[in-house]
Backbone as ProteinMPNN parsed JSONL, in Angstrom:
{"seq_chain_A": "XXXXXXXXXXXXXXXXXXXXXXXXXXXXXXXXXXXXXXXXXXXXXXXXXXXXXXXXXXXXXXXXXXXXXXXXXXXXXXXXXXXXXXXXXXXXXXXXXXXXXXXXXXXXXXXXXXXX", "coords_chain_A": {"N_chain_A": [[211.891, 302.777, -33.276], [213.839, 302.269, -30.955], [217.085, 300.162, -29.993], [216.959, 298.829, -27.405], [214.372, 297.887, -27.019], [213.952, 296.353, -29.284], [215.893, 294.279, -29.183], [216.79, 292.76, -25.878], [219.511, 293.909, -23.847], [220.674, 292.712, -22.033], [220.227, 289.891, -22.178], [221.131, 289.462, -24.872], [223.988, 290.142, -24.179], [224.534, 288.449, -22.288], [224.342, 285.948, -23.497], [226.1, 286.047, -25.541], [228.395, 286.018, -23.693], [228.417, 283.746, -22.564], [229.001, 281.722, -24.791], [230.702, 282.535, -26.498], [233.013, 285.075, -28.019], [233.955, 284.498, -30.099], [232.171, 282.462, -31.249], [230.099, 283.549, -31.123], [229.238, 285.017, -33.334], [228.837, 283.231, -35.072], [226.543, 281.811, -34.275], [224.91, 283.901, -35.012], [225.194, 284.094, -37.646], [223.968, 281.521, -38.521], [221.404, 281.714, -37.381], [220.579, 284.072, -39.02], [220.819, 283.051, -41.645], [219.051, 280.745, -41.096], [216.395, 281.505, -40.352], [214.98, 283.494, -41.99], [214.293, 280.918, -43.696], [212.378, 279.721, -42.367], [210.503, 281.44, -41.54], [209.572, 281.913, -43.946], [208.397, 278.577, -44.291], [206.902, 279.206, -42.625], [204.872, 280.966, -43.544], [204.153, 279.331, -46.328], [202.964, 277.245, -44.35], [200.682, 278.01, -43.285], [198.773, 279.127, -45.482], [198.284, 276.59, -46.691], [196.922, 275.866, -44.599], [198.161, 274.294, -42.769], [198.174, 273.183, -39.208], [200.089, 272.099, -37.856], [202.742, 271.98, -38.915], [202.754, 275.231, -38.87], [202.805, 275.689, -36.352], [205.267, 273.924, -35.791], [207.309, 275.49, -37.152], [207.027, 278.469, -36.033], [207.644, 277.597, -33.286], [210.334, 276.931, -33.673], [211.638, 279.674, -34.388], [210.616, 281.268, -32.174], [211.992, 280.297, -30.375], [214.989, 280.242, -30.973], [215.268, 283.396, -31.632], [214.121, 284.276, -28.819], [216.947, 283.496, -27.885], [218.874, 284.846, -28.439], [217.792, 287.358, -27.577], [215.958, 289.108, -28.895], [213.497, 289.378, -27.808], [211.035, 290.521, -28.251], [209.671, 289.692, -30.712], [210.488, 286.905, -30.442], [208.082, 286.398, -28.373], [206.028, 287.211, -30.514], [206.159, 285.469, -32.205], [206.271, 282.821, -30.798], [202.834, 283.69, -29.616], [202.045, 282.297, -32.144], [202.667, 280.441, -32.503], [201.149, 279.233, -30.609], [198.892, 279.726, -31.716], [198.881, 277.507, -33.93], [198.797, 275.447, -32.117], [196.394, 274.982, -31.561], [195.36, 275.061, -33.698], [194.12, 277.019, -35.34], [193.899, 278.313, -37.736], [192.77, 280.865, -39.381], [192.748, 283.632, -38.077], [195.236, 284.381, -38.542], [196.761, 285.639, -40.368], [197.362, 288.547, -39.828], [199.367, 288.683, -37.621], [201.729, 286.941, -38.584], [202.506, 287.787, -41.372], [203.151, 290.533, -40.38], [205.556, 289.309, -38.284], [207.386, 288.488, -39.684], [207.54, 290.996, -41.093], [208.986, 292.7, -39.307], [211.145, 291.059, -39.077], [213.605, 291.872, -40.595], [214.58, 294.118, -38.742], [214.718, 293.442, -36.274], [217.18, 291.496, -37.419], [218.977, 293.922, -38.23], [219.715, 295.294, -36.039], [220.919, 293.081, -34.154], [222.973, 292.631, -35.966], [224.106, 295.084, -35.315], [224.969, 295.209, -33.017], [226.525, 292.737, -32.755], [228.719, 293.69, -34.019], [229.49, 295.536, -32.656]], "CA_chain_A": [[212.032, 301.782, -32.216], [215.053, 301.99, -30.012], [217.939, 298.988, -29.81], [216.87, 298.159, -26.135], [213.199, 297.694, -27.608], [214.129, 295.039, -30.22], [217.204, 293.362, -28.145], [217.044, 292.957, -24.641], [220.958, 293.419, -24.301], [221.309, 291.679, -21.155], [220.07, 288.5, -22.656], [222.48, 289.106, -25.434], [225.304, 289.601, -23.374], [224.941, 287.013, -21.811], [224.653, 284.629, -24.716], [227.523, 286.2, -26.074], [229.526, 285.663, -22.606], [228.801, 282.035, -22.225], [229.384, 281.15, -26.116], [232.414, 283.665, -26.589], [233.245, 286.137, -28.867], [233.898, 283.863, -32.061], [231.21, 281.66, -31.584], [228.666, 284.587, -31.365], [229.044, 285.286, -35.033], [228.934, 281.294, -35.851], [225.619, 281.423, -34.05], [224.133, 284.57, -35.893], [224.976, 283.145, -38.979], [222.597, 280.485, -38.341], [220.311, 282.612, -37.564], [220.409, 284.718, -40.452], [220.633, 281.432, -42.856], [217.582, 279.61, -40.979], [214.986, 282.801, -39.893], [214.493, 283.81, -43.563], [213.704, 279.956, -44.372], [211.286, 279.095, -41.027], [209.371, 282.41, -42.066], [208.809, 280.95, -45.512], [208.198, 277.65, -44.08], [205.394, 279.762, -41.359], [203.858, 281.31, -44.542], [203.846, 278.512, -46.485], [201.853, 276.558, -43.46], [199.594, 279.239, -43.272], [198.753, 279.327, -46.96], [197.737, 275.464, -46.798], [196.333, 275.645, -43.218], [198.605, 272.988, -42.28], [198.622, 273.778, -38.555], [201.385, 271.38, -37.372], [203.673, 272.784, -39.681], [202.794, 276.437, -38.457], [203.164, 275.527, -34.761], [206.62, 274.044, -35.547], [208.047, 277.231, -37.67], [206.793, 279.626, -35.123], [208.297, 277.288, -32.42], [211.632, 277.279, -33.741], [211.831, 281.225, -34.6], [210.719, 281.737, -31.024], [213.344, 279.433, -29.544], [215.849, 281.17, -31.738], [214.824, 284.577, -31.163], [214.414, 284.279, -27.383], [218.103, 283.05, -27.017], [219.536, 286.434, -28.783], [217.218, 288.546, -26.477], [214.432, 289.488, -29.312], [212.023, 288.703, -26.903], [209.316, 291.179, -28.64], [210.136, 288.921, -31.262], [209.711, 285.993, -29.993], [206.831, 286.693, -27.835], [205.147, 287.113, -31.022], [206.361, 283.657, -32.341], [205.191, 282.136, -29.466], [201.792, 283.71, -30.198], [201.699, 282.203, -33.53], [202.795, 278.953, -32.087], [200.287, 279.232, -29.541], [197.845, 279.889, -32.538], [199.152, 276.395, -34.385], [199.023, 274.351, -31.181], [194.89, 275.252, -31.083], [194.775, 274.449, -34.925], [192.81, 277.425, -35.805], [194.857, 279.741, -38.548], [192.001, 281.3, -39.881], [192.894, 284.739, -38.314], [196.888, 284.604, -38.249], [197.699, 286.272, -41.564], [198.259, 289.85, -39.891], [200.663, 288.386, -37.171], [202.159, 286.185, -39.84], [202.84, 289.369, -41.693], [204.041, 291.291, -38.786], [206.862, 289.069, -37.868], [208.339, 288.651, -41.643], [208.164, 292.47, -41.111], [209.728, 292.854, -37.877], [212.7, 290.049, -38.635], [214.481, 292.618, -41.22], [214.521, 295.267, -37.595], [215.925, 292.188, -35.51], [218.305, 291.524, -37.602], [220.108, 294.936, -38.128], [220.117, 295.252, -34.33], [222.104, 291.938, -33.934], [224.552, 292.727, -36.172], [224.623, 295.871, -34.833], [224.899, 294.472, -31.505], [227.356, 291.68, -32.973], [230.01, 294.234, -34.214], [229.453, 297.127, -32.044]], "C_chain_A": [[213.499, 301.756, -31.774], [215.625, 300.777, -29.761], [217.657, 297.675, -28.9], [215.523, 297.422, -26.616], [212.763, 296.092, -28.778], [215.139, 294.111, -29.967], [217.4, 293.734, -27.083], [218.838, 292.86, -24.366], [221.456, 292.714, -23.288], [220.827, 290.433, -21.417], [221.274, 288.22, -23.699], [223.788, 289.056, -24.946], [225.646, 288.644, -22.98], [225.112, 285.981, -22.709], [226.289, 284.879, -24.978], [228.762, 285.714, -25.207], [229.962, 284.21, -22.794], [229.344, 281.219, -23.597], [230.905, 281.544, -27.082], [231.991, 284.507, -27.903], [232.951, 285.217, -30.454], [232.845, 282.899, -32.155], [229.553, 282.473, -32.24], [228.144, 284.596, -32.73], [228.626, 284.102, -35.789], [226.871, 281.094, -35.76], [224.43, 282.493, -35.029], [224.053, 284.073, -37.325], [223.982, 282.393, -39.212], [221.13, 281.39, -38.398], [219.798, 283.493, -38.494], [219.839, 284.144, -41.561], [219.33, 280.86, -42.479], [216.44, 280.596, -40.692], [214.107, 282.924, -41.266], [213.35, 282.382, -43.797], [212.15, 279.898, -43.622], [210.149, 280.708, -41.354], [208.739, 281.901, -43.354], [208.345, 279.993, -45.288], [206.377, 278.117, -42.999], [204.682, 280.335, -42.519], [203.394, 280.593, -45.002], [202.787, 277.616, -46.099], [200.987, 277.23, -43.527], [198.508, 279.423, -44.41], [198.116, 277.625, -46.783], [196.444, 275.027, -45.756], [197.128, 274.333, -42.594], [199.333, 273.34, -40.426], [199.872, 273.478, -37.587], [203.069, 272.105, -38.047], [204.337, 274.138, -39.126], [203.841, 276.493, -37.25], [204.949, 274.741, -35.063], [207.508, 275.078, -35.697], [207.563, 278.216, -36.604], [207.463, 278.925, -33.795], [209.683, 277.497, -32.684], [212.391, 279.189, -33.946], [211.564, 281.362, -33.296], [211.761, 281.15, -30.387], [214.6, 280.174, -30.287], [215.95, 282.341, -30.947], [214.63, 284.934, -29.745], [216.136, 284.345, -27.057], [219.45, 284.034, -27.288], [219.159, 287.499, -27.995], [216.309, 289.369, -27.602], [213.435, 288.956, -29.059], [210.717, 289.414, -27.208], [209.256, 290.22, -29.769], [209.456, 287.698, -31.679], [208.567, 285.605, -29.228], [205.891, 286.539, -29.302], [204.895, 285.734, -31.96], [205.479, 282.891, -31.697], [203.515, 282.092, -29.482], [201.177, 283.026, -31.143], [201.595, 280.973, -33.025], [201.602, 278.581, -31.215], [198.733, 278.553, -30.69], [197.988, 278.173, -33.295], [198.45, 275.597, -33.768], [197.388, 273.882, -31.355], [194.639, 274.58, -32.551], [193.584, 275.68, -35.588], [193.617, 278.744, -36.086], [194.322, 281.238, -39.062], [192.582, 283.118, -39.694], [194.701, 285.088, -37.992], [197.201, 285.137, -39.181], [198.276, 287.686, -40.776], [199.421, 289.583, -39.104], [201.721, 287.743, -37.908], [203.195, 287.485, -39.911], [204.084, 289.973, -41.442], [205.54, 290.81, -38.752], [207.662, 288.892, -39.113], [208.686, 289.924, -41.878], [209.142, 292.511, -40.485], [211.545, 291.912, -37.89], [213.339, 291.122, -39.46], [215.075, 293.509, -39.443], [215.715, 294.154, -36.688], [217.228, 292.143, -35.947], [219.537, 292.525, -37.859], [220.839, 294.67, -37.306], [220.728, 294.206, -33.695], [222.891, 292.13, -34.547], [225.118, 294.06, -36.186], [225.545, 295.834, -33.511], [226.929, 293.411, -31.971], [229.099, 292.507, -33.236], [230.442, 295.276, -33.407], [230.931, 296.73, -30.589]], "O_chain_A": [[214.28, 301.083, -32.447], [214.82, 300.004, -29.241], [217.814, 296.467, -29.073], [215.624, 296.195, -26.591], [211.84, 295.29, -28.925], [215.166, 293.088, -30.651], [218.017, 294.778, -26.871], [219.421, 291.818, -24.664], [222.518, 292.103, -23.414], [221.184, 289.691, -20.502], [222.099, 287.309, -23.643], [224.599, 288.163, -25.19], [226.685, 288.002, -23.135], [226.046, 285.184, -22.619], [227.285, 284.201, -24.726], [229.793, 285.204, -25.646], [231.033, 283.648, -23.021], [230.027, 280.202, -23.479], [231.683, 281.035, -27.888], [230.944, 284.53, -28.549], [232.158, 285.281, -31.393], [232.62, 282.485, -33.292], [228.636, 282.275, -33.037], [227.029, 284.299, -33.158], [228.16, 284.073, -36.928], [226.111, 280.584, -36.584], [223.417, 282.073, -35.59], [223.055, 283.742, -37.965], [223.154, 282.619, -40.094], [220.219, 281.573, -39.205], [218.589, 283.605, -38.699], [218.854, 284.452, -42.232], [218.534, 280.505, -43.348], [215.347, 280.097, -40.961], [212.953, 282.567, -41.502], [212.137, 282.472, -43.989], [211.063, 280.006, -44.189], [208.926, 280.594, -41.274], [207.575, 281.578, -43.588], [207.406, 279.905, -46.078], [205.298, 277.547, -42.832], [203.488, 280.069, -42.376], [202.203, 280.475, -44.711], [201.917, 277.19, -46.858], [200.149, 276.634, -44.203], [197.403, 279.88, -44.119], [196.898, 277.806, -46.768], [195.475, 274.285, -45.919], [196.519, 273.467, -41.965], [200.511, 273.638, -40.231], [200.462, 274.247, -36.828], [204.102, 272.536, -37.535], [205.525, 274.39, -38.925], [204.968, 276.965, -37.101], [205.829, 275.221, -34.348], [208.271, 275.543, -34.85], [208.462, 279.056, -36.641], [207.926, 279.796, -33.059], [210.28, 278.26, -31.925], [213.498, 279.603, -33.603], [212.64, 281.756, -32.846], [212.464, 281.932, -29.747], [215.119, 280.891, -29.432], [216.53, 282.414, -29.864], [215.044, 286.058, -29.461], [216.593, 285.074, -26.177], [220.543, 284.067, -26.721], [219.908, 288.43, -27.702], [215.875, 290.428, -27.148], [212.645, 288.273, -29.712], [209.624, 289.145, -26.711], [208.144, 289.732, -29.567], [208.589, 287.381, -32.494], [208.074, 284.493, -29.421], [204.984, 285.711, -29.225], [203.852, 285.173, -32.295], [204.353, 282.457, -31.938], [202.868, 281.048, -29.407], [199.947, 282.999, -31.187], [200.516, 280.382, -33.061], [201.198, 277.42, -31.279], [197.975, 277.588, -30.592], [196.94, 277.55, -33.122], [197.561, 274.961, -34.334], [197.07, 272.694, -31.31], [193.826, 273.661, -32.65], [192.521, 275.402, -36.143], [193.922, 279.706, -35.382], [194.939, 282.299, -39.162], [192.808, 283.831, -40.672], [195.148, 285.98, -37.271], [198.41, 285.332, -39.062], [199.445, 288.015, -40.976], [200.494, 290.021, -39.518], [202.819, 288.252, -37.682], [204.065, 287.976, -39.192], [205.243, 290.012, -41.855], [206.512, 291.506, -39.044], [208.773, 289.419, -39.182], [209.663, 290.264, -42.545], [210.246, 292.37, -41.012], [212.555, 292.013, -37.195], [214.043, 291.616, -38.579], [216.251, 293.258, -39.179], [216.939, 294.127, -36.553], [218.216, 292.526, -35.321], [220.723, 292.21, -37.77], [221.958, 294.157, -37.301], [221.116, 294.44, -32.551], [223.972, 291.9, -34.004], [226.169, 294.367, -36.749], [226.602, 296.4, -33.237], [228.055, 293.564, -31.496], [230.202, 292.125, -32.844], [231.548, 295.816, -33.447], [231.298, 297.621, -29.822]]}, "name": "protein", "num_of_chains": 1, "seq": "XXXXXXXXXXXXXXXXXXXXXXXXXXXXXXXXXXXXXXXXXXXXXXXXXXXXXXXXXXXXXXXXXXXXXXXXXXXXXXXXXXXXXXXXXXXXXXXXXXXXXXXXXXXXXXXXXXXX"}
């Protein structure tokens, strides 16, 4: 999977523009520190069926993830969230999954992105 593929870079640019240089890193941080948890927190829900729960953790990872420019990403967040909102988890384990896969890929490519 190619850079452009997993970070739209004109979304990141732009973040990066309007937030600056030293903040960028302030903000990945975060992101680094809270993704990991809100995936555990989206399994977790998942694992109980608690679908309020879900639908928040998949809301915040997409809101996240959108505002770096992993919009395949978050698109699939969104999905999940989508899946919460309805209350009906039953078949979310492979997307689940998926994006707990997929965040290791993200995150290279931001702090590839971040130092490059």
């Amino acid at each position: 999977m190619s850079p452009q593929s997993i970070i739209d870079l004109a979304t990141f640019k732009a973040l990066k523009e309007t937030v600056g240089e030293d903040f960028i890193d302030e903000l990945l941080q975060a992101f680094y520190d809270e993704t990991p948890q809100l995936l555990a927190n989206l399994q977790q829900a998942f694992a109980r069926q608690d679908s309020e729960a879900f639908r928040l953790a998949a809301h915040s990872i997409k809101s996240t993830s959108n505002s770096f420019g992993a919009l395949q990403f978050g698109e699939l967040a969104k999905e999940l969230e989508m899946v919460g909102r309805e209350g009906k988890l039953d078949g979310a384990s492979e997307k689940v999954e998926a994006l707990v896969l997929r965040y290791e890929s993200v995150r290279q490519e931001l702090e590839g992105l971040s130092h490059g």
